[in-house]
N, C-alpha and C positions, 0 to 999 in steps of 0.2 A: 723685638729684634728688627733692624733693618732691613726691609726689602721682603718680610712677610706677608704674606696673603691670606687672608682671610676670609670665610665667604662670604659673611657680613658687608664686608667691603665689594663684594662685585655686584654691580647693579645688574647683572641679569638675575641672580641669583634672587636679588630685592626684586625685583616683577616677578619673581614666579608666586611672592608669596601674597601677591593680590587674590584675594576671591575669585574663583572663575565662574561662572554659570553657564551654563548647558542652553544656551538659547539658539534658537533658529530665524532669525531675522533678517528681512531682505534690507541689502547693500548695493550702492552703484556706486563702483570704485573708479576713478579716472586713476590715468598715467601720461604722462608727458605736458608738453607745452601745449598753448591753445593754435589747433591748426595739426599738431600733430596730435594729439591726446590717443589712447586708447579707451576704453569705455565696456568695463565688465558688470553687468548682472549677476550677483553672487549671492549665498546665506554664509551667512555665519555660523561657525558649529559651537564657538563657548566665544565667550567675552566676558572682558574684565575694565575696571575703572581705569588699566592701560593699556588696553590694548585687546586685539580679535585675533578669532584664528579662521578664515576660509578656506577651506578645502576648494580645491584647482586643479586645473588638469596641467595646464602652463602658468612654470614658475614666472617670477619677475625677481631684475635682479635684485640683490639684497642692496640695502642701503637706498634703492629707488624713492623717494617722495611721491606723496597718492592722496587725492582727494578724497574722503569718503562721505558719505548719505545714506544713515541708516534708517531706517524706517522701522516704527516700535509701536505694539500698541499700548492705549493704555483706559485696561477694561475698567479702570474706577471712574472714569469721566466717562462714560457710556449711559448713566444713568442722566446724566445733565440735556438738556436739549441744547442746543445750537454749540455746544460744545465738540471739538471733533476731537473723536478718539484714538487718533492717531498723532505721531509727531516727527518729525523726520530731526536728525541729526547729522548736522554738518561738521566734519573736523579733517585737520590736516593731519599726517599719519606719514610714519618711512616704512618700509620693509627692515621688517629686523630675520626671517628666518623662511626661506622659500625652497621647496623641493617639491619629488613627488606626490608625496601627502597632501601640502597644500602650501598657504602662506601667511606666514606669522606676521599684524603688523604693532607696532607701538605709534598711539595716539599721543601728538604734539602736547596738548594741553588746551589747546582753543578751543571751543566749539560754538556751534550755534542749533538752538533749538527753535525750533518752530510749529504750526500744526503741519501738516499731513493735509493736500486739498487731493 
């Protein structure tokens, strides 16, 4: 029928059913233009292939665009030498859900990896 909804069809409903993981990972989130930017230090409490959720004490508005740098490690290249076991991830990311609790974002698609110096 016309004009039905289904949940299927709501893409929030589609992101919830991404796998979450319970990870704690440090984040350096920018907000705004260069010259105004703001600049948070944050961890992540779960993430998923779209998206994080940090916990915050000050929302930011929803819909805001955020650069984010996540920093990961990754204990299976620890055995390697001149390998670094770290790696930072760059991706561009909006506010999709911000309150008290904290701030929900959904991850663009792009990213860049790299090591960790």
């Amino acid at each position: 029928m016309k004009g039905d909804f289904r949940m299927e069809d709501n893409p929030e409903n589609e992101r919830r059913h991404l796998e979450r993981f319970s990870v704690k990972a440090f984040a350096v989130v920018q907000t705004g233009e260069r010259g105004t930017e703001k600049v948070f230090e944050l961890y992540t409490q779960d993430i998923s292939s779209g998206g994080a959720f940090f916990p915050v004490e000050v929302p930011l508005p929803t819909g805001e665009k955020v650069k984010i740098t996540l920093y990961v490690s990754i204990s299976a290249l620890e055995q390697f030498r001149d390998v670094p076991s770290r790696a930072k991830i760059t991706t561009d990311a909006k506010v999709v859900r911000s309150d008290g609790r904290g701030l929900a974002v959904q991850f663009a698609g792009n990213y860049l990896m790299s090591p960790a110096t």
